[in-house]
PDB file of N, CA, C and O in Angstrom:
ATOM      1  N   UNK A   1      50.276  20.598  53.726  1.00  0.00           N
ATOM      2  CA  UNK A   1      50.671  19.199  53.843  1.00  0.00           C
ATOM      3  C   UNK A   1      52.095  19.126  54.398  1.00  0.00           C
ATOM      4  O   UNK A   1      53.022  19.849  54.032  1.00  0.00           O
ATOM      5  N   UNK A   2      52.166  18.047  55.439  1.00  0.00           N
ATOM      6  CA  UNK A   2      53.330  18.072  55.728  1.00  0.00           C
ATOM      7  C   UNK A   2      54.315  17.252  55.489  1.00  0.00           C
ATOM      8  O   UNK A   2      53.987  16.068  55.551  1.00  0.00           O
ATOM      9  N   UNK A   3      55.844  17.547  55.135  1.00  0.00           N
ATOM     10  CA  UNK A   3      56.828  16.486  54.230  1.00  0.00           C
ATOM     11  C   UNK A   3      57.688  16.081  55.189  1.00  0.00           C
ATOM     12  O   UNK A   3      58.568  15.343  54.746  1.00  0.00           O
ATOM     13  N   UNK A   4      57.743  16.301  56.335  1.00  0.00           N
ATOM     14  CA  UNK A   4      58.458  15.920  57.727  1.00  0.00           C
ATOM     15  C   UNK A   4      58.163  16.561  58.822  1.00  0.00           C
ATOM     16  O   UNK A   4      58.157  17.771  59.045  1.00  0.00           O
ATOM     17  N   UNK A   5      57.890  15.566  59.569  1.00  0.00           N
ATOM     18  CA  UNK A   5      57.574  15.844  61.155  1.00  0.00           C
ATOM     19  C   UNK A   5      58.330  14.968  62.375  1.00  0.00           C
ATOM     20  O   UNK A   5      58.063  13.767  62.423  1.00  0.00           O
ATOM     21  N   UNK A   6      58.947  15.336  63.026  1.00  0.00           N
ATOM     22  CA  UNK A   6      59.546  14.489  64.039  1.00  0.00           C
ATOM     23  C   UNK A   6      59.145  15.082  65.587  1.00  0.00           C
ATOM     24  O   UNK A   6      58.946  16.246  65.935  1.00  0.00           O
ATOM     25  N   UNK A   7      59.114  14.079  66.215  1.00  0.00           N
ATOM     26  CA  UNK A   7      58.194  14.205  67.780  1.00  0.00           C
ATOM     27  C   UNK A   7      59.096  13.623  68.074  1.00  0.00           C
ATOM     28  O   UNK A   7      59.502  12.526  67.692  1.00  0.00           O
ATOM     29  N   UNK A   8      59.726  14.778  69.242  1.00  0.00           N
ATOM     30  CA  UNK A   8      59.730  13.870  70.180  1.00  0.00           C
ATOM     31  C   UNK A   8      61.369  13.073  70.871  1.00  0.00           C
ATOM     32  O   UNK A   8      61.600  12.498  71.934  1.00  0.00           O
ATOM     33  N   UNK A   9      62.501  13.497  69.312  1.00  0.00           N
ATOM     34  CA  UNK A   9      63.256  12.276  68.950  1.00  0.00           C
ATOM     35  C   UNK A   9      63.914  12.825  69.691  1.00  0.00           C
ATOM     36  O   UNK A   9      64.207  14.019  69.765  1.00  0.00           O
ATOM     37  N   UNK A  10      64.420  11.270  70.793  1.00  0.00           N
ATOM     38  CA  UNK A  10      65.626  11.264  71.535  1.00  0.00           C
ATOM     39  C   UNK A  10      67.084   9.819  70.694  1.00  0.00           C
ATOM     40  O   UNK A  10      67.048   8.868  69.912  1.00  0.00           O
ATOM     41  N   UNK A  11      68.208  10.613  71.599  1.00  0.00           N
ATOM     42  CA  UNK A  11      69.176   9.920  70.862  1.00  0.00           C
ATOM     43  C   UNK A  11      70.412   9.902  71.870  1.00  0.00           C
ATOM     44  O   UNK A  11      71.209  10.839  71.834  1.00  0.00           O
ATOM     45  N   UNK A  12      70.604   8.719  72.879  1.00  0.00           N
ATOM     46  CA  UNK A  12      71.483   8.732  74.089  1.00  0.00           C
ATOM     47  C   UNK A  12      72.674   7.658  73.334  1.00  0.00           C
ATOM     48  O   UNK A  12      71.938   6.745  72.960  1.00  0.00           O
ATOM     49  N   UNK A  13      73.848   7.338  72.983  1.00  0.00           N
ATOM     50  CA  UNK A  13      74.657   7.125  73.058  1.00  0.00           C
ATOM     51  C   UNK A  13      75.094   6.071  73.899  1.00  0.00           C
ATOM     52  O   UNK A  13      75.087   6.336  75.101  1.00  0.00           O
ATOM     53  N   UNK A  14      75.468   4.952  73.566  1.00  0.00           N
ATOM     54  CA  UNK A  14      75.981   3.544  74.469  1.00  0.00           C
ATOM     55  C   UNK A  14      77.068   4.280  75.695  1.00  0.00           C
ATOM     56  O   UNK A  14      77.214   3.748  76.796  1.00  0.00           O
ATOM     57  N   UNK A  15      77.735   5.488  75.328  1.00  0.00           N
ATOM     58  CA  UNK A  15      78.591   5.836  76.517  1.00  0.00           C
ATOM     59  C   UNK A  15      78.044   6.870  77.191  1.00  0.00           C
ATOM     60  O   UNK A  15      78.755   7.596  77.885  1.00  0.00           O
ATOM     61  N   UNK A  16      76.488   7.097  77.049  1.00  0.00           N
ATOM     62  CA  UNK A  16      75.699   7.599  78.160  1.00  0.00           C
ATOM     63  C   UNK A  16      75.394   9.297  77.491  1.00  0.00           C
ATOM     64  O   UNK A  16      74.584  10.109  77.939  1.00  0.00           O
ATOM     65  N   UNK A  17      76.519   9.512  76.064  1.00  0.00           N
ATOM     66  CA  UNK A  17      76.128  11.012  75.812  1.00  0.00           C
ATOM     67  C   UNK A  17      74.602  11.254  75.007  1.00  0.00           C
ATOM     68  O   UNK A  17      74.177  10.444  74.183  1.00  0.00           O
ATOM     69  N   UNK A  18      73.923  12.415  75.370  1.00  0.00           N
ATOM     70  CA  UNK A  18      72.740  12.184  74.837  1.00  0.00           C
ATOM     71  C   UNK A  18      73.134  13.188  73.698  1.00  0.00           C
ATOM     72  O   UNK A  18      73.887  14.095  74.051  1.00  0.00           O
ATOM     73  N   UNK A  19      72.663  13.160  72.132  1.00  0.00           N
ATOM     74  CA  UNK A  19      72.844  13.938  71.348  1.00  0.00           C
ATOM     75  C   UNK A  19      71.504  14.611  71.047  1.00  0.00           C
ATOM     76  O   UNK A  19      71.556  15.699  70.473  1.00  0.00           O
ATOM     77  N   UNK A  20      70.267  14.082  71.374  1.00  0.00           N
ATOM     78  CA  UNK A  20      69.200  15.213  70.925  1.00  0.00           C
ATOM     79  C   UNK A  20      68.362  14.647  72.162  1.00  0.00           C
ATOM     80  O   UNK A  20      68.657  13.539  72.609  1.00  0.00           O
ATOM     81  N   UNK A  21      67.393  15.338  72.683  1.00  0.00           N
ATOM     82  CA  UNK A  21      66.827  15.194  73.870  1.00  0.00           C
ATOM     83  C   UNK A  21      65.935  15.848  73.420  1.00  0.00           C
ATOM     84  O   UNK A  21      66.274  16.975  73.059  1.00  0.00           O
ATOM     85  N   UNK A  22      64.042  15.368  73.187  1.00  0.00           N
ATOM     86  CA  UNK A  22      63.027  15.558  72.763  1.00  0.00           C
ATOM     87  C   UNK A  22      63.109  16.645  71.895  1.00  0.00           C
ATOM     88  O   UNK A  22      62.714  17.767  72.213  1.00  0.00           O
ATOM     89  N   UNK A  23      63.817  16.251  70.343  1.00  0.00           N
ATOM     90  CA  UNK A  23      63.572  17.072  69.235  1.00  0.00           C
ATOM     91  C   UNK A  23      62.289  17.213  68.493  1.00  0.00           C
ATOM     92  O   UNK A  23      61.917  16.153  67.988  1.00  0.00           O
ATOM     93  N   UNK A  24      61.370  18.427  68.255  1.00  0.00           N
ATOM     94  CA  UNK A  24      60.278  17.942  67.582  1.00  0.00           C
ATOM     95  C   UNK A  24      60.537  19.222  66.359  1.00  0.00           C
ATOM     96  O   UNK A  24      60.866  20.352  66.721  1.00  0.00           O
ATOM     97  N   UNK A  25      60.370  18.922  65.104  1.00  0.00           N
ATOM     98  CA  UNK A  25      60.256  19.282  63.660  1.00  0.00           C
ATOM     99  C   UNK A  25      59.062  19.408  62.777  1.00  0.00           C
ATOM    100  O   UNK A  25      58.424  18.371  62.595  1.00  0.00           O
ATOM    101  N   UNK A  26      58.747  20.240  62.334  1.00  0.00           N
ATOM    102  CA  UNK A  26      57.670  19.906  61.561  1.00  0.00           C
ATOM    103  C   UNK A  26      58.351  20.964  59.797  1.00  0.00           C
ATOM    104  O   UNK A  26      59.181  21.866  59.914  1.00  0.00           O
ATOM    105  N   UNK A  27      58.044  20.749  59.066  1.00  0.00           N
ATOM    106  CA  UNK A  27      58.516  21.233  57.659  1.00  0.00           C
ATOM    107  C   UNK A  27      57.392  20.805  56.544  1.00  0.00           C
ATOM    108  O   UNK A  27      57.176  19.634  56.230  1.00  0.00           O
ATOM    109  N   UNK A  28      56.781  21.824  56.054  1.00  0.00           N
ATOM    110  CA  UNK A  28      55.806  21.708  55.536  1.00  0.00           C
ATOM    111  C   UNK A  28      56.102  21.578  54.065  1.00  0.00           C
ATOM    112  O   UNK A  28      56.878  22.500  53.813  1.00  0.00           O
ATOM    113  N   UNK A  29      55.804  20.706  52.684  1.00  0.00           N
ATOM    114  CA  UNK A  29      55.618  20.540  51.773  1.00  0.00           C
ATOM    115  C   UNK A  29      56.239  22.202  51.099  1.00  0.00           C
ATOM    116  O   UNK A  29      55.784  23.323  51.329  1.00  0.00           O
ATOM    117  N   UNK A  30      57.633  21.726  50.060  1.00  0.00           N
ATOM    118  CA  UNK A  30      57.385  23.219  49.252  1.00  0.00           C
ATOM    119  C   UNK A  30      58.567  24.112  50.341  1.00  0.00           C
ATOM    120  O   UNK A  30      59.193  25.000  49.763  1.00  0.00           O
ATOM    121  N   UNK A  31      58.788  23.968  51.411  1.00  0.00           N
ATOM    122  CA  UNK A  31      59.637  24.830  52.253  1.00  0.00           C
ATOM    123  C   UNK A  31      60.988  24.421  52.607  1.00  0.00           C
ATOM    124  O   UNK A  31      61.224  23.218  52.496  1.00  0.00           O
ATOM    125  N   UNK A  32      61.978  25.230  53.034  1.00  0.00           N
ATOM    126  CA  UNK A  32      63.309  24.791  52.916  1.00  0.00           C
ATOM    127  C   UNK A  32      63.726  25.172  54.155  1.00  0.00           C
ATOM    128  O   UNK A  32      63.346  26.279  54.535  1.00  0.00           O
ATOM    129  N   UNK A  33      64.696  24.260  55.172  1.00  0.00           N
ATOM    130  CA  UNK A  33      65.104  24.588  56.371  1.00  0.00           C
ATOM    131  C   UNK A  33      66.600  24.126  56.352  1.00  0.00           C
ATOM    132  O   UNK A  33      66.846  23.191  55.589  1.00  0.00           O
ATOM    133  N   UNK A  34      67.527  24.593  57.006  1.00  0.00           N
ATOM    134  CA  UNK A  34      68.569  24.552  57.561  1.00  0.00           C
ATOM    135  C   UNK A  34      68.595  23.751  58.830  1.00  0.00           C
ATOM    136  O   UNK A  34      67.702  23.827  59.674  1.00  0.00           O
ATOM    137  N   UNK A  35      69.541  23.060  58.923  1.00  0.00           N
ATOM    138  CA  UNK A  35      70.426  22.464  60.195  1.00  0.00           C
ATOM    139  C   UNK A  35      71.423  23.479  60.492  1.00  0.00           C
ATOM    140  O   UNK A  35      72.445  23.513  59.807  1.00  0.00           O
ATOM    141  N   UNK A  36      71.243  24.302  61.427  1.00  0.00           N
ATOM    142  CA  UNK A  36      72.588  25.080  62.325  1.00  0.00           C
ATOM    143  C   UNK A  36      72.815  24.771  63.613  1.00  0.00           C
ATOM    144  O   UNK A  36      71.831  24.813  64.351  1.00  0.00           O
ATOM    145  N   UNK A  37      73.790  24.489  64.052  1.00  0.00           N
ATOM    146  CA  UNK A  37      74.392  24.250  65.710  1.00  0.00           C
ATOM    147  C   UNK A  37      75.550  24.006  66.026  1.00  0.00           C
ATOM    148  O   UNK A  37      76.066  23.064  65.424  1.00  0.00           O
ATOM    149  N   UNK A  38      76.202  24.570  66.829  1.00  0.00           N
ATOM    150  CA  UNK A  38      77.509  24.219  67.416  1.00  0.00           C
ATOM    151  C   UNK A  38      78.044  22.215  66.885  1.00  0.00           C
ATOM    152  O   UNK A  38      77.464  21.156  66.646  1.00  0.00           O
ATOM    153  N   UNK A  39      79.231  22.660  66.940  1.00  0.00           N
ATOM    154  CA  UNK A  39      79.937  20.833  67.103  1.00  0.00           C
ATOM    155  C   UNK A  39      79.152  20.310  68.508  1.00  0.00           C
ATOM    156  O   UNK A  39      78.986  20.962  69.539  1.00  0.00           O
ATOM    157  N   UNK A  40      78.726  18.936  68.221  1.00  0.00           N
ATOM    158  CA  UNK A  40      78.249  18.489  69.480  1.00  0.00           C
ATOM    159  C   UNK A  40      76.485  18.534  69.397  1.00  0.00           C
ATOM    160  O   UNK A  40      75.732  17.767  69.997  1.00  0.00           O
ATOM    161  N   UNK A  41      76.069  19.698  68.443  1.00  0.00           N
ATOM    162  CA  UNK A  41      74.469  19.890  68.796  1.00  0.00           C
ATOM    163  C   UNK A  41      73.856  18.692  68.511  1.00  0.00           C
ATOM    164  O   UNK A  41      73.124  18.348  69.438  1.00  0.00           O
ATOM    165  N   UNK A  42      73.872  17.893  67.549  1.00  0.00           N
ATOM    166  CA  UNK A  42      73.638  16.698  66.944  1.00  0.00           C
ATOM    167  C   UNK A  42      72.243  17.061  65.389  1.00  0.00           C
ATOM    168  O   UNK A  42      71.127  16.666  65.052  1.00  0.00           O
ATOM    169  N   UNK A  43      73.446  18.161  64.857  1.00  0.00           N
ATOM    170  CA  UNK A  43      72.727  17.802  63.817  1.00  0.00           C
ATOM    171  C   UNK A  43      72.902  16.582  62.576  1.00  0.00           C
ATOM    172  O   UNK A  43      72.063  16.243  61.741  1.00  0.00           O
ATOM    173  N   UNK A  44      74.523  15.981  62.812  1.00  0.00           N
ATOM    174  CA  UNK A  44      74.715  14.973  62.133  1.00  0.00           C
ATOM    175  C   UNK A  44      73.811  13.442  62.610  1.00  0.00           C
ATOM    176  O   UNK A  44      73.471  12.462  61.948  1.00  0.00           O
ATOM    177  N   UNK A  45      73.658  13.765  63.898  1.00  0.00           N
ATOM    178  CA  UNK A  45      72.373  12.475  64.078  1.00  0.00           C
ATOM    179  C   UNK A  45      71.646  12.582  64.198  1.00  0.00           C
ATOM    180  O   UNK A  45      71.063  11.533  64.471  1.00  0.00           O
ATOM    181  N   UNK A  46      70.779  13.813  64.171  1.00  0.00           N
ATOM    182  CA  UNK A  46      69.484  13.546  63.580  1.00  0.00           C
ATOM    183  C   UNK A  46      69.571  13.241  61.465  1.00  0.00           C
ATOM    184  O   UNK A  46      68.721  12.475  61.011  1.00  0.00           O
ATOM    185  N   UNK A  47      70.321  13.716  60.730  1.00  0.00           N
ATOM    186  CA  UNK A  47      70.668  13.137  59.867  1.00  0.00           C
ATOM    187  C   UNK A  47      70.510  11.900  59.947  1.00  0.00           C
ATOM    188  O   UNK A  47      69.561  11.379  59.361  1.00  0.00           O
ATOM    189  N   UNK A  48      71.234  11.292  60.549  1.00  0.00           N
ATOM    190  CA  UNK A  48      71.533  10.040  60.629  1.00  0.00           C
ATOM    191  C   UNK A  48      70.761   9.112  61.270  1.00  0.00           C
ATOM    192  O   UNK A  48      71.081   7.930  61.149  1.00  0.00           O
ATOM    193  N   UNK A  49      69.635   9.464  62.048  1.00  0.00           N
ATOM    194  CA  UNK A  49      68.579   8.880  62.031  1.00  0.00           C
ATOM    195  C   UNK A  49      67.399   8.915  61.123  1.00  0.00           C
ATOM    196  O   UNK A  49      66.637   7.952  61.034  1.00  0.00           O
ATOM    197  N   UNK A  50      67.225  10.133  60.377  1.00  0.00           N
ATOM    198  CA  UNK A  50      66.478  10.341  59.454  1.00  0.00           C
ATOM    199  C   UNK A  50      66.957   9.688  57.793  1.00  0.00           C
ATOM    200  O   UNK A  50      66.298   9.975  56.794  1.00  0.00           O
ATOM    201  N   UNK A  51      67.829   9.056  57.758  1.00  0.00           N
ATOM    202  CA  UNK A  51      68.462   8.097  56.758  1.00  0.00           C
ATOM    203  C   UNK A  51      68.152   6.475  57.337  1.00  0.00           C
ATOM    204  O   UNK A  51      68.023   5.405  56.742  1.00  0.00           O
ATOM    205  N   UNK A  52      68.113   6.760  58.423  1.00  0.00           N
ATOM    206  CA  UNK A  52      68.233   5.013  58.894  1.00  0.00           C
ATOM    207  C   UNK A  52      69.607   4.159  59.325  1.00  0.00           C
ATOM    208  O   UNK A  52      69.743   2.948  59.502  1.00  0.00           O
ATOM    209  N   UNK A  53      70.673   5.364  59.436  1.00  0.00           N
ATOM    210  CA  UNK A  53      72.249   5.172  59.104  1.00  0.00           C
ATOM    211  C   UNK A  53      72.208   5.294  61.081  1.00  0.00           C
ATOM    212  O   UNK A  53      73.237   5.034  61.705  1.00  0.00           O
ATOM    213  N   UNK A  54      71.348   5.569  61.571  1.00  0.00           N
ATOM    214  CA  UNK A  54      71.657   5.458  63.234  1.00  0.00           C
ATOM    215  C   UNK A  54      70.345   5.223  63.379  1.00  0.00           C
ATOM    216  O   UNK A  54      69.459   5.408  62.545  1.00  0.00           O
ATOM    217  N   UNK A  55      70.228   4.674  64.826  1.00  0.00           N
ATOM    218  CA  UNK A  55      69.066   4.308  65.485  1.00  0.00           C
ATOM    219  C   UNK A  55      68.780   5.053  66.530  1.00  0.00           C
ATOM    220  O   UNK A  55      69.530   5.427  67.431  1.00  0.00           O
ATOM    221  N   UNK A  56      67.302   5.314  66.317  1.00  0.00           N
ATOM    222  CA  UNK A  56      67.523   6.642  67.125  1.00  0.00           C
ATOM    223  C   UNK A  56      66.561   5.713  69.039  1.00  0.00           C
ATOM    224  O   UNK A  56      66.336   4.504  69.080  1.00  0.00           O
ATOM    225  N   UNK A  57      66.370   6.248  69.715  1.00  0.00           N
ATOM    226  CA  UNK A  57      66.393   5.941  71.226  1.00  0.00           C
ATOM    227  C   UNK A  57      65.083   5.967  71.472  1.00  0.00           C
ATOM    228  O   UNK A  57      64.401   4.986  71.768  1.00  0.00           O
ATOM    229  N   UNK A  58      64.670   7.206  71.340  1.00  0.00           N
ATOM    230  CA  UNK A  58      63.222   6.890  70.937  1.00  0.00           C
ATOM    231  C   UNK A  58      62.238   8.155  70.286  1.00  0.00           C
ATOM    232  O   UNK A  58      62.846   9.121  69.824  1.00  0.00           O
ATOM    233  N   UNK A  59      60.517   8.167  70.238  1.00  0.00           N
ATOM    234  CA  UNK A  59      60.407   9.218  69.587  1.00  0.00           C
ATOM    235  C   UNK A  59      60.570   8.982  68.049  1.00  0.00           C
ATOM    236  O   UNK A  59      61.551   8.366  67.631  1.00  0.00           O
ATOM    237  N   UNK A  60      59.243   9.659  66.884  1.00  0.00           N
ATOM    238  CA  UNK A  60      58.662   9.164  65.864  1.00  0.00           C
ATOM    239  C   UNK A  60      59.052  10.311  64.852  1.00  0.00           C
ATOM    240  O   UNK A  60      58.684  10.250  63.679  1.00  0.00           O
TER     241      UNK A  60
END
């Protein structure tokens, strides 16, 4: 069973920077994953779309 899945998710920035460009995730029930990436990768917005605290561009 799965406890998160994301397709897809894009996330461009009003000043044109794109922070995730077709991210897809899947994390299955029971399992534990890490966010690792350079400053800039955009793991704070995908956070932050996955809270509802940003809007993400597009992609489910």
């Amino acid at each position: 069973m799965l406890a998160l899945e994301i397709k897809n998710l894009h996330k461009t920035y009003s000043d044109g920077f794109t922070a995730l460009n077709g991210l897809n995730l899947r994390v299955k029930q029971g399992d534990f994953f890490a966010l690792l990436g350079p400053n800039g990768a955009g793991k704070s917005t995908m956070i932050g779309i996955l809270t509802s605290l940003i809007h993400k561009s597009s992609g489910t």
